[in-house]
C-alpha positions in Angstrom: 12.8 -85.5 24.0 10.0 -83.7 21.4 10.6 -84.5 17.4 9.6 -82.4 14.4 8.4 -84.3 11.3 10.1 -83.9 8.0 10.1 -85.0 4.4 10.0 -88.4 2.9 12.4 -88.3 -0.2 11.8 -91.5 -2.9 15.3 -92.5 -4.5 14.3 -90.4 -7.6 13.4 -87.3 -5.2 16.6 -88.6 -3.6 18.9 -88.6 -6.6 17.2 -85.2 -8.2 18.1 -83.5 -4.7 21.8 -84.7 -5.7 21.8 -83.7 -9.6 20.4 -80.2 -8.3 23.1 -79.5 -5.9 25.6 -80.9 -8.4 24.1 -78.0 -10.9 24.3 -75.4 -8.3 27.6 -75.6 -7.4 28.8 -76.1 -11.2 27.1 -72.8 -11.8 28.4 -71.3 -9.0 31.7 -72.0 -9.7 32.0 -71.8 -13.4 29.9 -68.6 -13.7 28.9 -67.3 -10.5 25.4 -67.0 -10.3 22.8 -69.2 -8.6 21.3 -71.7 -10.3 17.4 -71.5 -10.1 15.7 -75.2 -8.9 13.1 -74.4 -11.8 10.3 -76.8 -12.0 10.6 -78.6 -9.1 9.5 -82.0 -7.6 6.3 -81.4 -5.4 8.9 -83.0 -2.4 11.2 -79.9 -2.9 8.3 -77.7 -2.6 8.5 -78.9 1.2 10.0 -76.6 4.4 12.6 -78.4 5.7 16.4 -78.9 6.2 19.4 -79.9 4.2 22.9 -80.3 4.2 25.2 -80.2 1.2 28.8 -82.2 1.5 31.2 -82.1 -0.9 34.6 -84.4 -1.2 37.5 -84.3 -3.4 38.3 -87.4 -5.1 41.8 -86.8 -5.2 44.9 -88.3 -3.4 43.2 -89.8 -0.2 40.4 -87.3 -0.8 39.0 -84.7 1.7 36.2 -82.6 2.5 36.1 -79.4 0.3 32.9 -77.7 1.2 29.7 -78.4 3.6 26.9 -76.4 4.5 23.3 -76.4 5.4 21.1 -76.4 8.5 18.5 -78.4 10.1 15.4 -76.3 9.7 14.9 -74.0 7.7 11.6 -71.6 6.4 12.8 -72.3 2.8 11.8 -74.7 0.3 13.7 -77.7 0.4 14.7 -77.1 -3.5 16.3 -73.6 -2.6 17.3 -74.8 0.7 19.3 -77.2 -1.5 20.9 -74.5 -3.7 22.0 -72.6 -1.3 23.6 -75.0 0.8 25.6 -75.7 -2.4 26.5 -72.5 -3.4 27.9 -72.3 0.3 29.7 -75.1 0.5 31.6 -74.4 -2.8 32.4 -70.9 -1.6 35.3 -69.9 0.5 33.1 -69.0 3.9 32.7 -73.2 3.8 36.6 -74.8 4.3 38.5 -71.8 3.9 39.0 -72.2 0.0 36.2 -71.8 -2.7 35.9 -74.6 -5.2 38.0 -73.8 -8.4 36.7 -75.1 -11.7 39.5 -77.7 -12.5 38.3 -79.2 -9.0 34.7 -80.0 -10.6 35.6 -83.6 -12.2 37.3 -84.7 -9.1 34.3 -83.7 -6.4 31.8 -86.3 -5.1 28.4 -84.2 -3.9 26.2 -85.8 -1.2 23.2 -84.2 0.3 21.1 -85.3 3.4 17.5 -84.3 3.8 16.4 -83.3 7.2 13.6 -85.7 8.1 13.3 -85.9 12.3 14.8 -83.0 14.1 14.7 -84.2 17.6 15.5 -81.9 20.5 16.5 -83.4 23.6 18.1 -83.1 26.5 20.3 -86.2 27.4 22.5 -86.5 24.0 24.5 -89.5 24.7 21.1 -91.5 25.7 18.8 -90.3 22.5 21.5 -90.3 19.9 21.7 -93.3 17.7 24.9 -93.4 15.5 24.1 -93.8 12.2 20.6 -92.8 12.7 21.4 -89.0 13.4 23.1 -86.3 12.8 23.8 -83.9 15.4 24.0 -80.0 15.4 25.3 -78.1 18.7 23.7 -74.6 19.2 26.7 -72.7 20.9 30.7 -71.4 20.4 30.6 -70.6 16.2 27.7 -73.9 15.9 28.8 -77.3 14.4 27.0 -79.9 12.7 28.4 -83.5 11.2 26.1 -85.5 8.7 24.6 -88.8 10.1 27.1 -90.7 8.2 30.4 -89.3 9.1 30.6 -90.8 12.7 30.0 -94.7 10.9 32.7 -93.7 8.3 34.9 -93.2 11.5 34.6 -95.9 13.3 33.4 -93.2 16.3 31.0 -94.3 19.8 28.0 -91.4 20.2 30.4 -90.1 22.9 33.2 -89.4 20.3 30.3 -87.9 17.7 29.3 -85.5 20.2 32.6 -84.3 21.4 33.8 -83.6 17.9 30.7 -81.8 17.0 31.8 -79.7 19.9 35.0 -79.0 18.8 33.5 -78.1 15.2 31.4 -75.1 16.9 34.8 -74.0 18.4 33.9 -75.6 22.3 35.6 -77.8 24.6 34.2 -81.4 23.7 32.9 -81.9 26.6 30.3 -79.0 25.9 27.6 -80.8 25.2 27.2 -82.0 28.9 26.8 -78.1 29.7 23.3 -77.3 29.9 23.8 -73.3 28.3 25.0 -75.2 25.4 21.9 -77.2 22.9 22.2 -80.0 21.5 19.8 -81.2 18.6 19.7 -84.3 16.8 17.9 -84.8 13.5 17.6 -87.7 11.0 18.3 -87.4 7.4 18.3 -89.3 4.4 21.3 -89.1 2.8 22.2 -89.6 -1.2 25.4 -88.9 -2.7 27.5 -89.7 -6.0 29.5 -92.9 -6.4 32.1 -91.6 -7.9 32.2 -87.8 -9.6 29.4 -87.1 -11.5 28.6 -90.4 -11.3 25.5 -92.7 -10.4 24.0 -91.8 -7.1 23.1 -94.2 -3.8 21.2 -93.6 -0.7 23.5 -94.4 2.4 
């Protein structure tokens, strides 16, 4: 098992990271252009990863949009953009985001801080600690978060992961397929628009 450092968001860094995707994806959607990060915080001047969720506040809610990778070349602010841009668009959940959808979407983003690579998954992973991305089929990723909101074991993160990327579940346990696990700090909106939290 070999990690990669990251960045070390503050709640401010933390909440910016949120208001900046919030911004992107508003742009995106209202006007379609890309919204520039501008004068960033020196932490978004960092080269690392992030993923941008975003979750419909209606009915029983459900996931609209989510995009992003684990490492990236980029600077975490246009890393950020990006990913939102992305994740409001159609390539994301099969639907772009339409503007009368904008007052009912929650935005969450998690910054990749650890990016570990290893090769016994179910031993390494830590649910709630990690997030896990599998190399292999179309690729799949789900945030750190998602398997604590579900009530799943690390044997029940890893096999829906695989079936995100398109594979058998049991596809992690098949060495031509990789399996990387990375820590993130994760920040998202209350409520739409809202106040934001780190989870």
């Amino acid at each position: 098992m070999s990690q990669g450092q990251g960045v070390d968001l503050s709640y401010e860094d933390g909440a910016r990271a949120v208001e900046l995707a919030r911004e992107a994806v508003d742009s995106y959607v209202r006007h379609g252009q890309r919204e520039q990060p501008g004068s960033m915080r020196e932490a978004f001047y960092e080269r690392t990863g992030a993923f941008v969720r975003l979750e419909s506040t209606r009915g029983r809610g459900s996931l609209r949009g989510c995009a992003g990778g684990y490492r990236s070349g980029d600077q975490l602010g246009h890393v950020i953009v990006d990913a939102a841009i992305e994740a409001a668009s159609g390539d994301s959940c099969g639907s772009e985001v339409s503007p009368s959808e904008l007052s009912n979407l929650t935005v969450s983003v998690c910054i990749v801080r650890n990016v570990v690579l290893t090769d016994d998954p179910l031993a390494d992973l830590e649910v709630g600690t990690h997030g896990v991305a599998v190399d292999g089929g179309e690729g799949g990723w789900l945030y750190p978060t998602v398997p604590v909101e579900n009530g799943w074991t690390a044997r029940e993160y890893l096999e829906r992961t695989c079936r995100k990327a398109k594979l058998a579940p049991d596809a992690w346990q098949d060495g031509n397929v990789g399996v990387t696990l990375f820590e993130g700090q994760v920040f998202r909106e209350r409520e739409a628009d809202g106040s934001i939290e780190q989870v």
